[in-house]
Backbone as CSV, one residue per row, in Angstrom:
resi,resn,N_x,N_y,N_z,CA_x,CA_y,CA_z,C_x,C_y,C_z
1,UNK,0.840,-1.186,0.000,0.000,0.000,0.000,0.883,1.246,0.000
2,UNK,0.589,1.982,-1.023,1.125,3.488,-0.697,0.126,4.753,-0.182
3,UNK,0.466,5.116,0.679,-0.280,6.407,1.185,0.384,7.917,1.754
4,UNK,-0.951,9.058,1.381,-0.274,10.300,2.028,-1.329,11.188,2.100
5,UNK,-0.864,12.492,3.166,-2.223,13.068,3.716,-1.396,14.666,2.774
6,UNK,-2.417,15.325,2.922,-2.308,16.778,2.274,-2.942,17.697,3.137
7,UNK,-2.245,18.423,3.165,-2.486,19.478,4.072,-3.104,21.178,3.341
8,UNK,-4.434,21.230,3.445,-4.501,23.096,2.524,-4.721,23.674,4.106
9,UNK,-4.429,25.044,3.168,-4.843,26.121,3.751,-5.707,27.203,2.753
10,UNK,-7.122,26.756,3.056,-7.590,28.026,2.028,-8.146,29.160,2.175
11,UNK,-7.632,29.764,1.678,-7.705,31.648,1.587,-9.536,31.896,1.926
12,UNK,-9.560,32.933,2.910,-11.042,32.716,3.806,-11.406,33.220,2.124
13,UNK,-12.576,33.571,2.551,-14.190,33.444,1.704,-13.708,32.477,0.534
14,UNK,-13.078,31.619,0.089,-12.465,30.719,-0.734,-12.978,29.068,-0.856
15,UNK,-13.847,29.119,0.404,-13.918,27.627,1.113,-15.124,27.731,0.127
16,UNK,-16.040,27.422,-0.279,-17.086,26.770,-0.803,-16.446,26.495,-2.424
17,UNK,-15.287,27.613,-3.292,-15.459,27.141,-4.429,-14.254,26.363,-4.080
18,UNK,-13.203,26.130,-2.886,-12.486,24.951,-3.490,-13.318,23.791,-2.813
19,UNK,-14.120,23.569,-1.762,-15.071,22.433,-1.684,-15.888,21.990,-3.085
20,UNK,-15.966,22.900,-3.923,-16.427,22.860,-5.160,-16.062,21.942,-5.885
21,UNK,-14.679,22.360,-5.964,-13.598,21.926,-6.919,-13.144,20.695,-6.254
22,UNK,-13.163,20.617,-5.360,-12.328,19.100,-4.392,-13.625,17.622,-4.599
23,UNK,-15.038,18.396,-4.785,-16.468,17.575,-5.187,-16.135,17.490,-6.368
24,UNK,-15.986,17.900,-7.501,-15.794,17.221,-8.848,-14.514,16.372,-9.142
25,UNK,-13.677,16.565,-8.401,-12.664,15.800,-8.541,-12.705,14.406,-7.634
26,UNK,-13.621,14.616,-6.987,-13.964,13.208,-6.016,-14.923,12.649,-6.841
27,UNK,-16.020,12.912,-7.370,-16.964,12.109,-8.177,-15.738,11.633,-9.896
28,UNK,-14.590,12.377,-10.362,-13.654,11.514,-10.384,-12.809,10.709,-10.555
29,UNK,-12.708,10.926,-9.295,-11.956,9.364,-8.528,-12.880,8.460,-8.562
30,UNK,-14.299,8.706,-7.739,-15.243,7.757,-7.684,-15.492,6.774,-8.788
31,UNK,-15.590,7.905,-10.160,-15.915,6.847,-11.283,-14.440,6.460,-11.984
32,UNK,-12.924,6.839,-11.972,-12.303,6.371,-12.795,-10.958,6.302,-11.486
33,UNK,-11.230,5.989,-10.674,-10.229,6.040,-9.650,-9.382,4.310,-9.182
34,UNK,-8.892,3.989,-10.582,-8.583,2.386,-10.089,-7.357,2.545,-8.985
35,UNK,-7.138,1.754,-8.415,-6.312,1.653,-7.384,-6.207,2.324,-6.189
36,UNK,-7.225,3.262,-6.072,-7.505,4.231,-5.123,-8.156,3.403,-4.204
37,UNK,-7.376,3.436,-3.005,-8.553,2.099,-2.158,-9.043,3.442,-0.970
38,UNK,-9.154,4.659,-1.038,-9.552,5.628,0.097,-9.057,6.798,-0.076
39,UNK,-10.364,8.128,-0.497,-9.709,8.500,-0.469,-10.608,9.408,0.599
40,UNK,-9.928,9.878,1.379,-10.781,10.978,2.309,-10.344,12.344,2.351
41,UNK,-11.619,13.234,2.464,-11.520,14.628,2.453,-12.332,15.339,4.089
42,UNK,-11.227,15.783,4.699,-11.750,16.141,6.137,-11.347,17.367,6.106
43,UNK,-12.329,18.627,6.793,-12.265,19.951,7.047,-11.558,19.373,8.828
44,UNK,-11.178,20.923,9.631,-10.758,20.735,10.722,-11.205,21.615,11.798
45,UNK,-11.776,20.979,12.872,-12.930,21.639,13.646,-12.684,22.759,14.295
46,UNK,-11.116,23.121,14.773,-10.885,24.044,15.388,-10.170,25.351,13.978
47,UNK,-10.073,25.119,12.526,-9.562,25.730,11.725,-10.393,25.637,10.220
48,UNK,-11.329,26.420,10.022,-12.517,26.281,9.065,-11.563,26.714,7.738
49,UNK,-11.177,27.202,7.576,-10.244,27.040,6.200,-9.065,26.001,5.913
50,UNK,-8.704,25.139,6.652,-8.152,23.968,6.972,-9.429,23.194,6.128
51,UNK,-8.333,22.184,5.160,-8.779,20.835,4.783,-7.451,19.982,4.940
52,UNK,-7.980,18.666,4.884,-6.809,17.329,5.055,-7.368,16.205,4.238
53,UNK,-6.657,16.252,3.504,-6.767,14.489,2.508,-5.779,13.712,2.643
54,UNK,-6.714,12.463,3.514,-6.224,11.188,3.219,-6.135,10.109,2.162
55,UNK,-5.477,9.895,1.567,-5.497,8.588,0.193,-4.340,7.589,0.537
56,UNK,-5.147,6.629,-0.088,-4.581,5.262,0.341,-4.725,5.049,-1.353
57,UNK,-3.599,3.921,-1.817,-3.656,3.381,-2.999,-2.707,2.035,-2.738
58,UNK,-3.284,1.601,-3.712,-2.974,-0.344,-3.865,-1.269,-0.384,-3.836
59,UNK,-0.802,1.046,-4.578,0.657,0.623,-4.631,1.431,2.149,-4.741
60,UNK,1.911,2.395,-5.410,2.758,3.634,-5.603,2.198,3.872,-7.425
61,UNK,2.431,3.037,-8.123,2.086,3.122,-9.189,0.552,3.650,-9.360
62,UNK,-0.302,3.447,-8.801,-1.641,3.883,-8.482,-1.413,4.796,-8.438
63,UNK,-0.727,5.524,-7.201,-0.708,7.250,-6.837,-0.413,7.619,-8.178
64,UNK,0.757,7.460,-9.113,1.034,8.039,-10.116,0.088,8.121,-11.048
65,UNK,-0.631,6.892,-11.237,-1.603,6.688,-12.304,-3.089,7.761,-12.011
66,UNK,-3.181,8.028,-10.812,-4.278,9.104,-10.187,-3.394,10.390,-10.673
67,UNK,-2.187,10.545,-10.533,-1.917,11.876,-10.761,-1.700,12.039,-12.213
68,UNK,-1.789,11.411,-13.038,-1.798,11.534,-14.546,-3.349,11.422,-14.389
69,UNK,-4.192,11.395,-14.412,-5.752,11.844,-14.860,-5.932,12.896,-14.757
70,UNK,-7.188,13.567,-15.590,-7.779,14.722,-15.950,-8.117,15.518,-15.102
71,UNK,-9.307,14.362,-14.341,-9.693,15.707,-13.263,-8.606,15.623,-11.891
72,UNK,-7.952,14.957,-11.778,-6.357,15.498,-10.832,-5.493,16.475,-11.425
73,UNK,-4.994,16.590,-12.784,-4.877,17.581,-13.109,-5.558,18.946,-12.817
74,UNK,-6.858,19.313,-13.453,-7.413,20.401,-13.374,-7.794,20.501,-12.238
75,UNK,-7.825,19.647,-11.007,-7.397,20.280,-9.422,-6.262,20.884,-9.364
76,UNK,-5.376,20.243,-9.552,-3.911,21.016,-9.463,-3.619,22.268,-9.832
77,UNK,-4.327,22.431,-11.379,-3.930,23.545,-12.066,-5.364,24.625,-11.059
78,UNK,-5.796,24.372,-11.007,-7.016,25.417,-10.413,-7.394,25.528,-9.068
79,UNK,-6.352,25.094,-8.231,-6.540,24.782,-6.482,-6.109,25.878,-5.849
80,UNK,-4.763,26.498,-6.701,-3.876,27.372,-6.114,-4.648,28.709,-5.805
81,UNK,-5.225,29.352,-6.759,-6.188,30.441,-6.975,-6.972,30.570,-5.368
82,UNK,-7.129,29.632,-4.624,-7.968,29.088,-3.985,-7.392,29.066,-2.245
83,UNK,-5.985,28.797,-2.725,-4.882,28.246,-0.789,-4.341,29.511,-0.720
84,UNK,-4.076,30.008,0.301,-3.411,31.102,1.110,-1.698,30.479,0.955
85,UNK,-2.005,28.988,1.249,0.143,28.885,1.142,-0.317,27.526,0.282
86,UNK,1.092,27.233,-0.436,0.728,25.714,-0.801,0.624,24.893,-0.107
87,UNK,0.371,23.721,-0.985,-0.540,22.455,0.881,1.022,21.859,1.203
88,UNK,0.918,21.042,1.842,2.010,20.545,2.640,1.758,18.830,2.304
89,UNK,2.298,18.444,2.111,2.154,16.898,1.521,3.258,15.806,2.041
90,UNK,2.609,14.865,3.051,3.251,14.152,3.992,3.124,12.432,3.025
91,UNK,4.278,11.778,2.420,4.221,10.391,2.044,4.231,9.611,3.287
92,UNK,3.464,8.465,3.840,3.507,7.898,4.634,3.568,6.264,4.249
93,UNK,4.563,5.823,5.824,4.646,4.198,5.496,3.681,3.644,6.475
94,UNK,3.193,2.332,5.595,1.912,1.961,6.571,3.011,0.615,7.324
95,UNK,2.657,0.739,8.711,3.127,0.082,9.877,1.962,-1.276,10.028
96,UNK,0.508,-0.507,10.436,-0.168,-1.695,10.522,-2.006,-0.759,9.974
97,UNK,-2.611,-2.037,9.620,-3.812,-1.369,9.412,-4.513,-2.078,10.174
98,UNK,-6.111,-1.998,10.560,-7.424,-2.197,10.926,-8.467,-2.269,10.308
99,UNK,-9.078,-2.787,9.620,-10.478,-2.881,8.868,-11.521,-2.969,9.574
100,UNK,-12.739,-2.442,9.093,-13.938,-2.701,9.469,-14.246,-2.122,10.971
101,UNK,-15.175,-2.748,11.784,-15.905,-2.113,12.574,-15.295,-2.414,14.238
102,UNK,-14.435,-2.685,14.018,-13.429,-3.369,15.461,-13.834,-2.492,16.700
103,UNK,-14.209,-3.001,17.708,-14.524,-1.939,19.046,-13.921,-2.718,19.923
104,UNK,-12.730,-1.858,20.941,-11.893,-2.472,22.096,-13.023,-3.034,22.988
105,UNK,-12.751,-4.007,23.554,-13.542,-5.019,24.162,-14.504,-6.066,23.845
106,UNK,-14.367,-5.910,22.538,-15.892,-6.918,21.586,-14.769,-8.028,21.313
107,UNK,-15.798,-8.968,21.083,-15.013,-10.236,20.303,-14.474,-10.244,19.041
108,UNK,-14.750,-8.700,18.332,-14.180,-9.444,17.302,-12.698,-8.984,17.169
109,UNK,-11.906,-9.932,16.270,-10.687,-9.701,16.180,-9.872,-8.495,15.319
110,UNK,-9.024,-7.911,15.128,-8.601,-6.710,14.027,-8.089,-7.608,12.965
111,UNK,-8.223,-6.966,11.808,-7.357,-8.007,10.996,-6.366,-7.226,10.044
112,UNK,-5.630,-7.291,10.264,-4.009,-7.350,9.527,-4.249,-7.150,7.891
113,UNK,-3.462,-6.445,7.034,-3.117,-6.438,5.830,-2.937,-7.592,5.239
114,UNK,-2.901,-8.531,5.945,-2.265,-9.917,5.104,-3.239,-10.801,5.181
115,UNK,-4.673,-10.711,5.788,-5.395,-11.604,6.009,-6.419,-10.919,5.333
């Protein structure tokens, strides 16, 4: 698995057209997003022009193959207009994952990347 979070900062009264722009580029991913196994878009409760995207992909080659498409492009090219600084972009190594609905103290078990 390859993954990484992104960090904006967008320029106040700015927030609805890049939520705009971050919604067409998620519908997409949705429809042409192979290898994309997650991708998440979170605002931040104590910082309303603050967004954070999480994406997860099958491999590294995925990430690349998302960043050669259309509408990842014309995010890119049309985001800036939009951030106060450029985003900040963290590659991360996955250690361990968790699936599904796991709650500390229930029976059920976590399960591992490999299972």
């Amino acid at each position: 698995m390859f993954a990484l979070i992104v960090h904006f900062q967008v320029r106040s009264g700015h927030e609805d057209a890049f939520d705009a722009l971050v919604a067409q580029t998620v519908d997409g991913i949705r429809a042409h997003g192979t290898g994309t196994l997650l991708h998440a878009v979170h605002t931040v409760d104590s910082d309303p022009g603050a967004r954070v995207f999480y994406m997860l992909y099958e491999n590294r080659a995925s990430f690349h193959a998302h960043e050669q498409r259309d509408y990842t492009a014309r995010f890119i090219s049309e985001r800036a207009r939009h951030l106060a600084a450029p985003p900040l972009v963290e590659f991360l190594s996955t250690r361990s994952v968790v699936t599904g609905t796991y709650r500390a103290g229930s029976s059920q078990t976590p399960r591992s990347p490999e299972s």
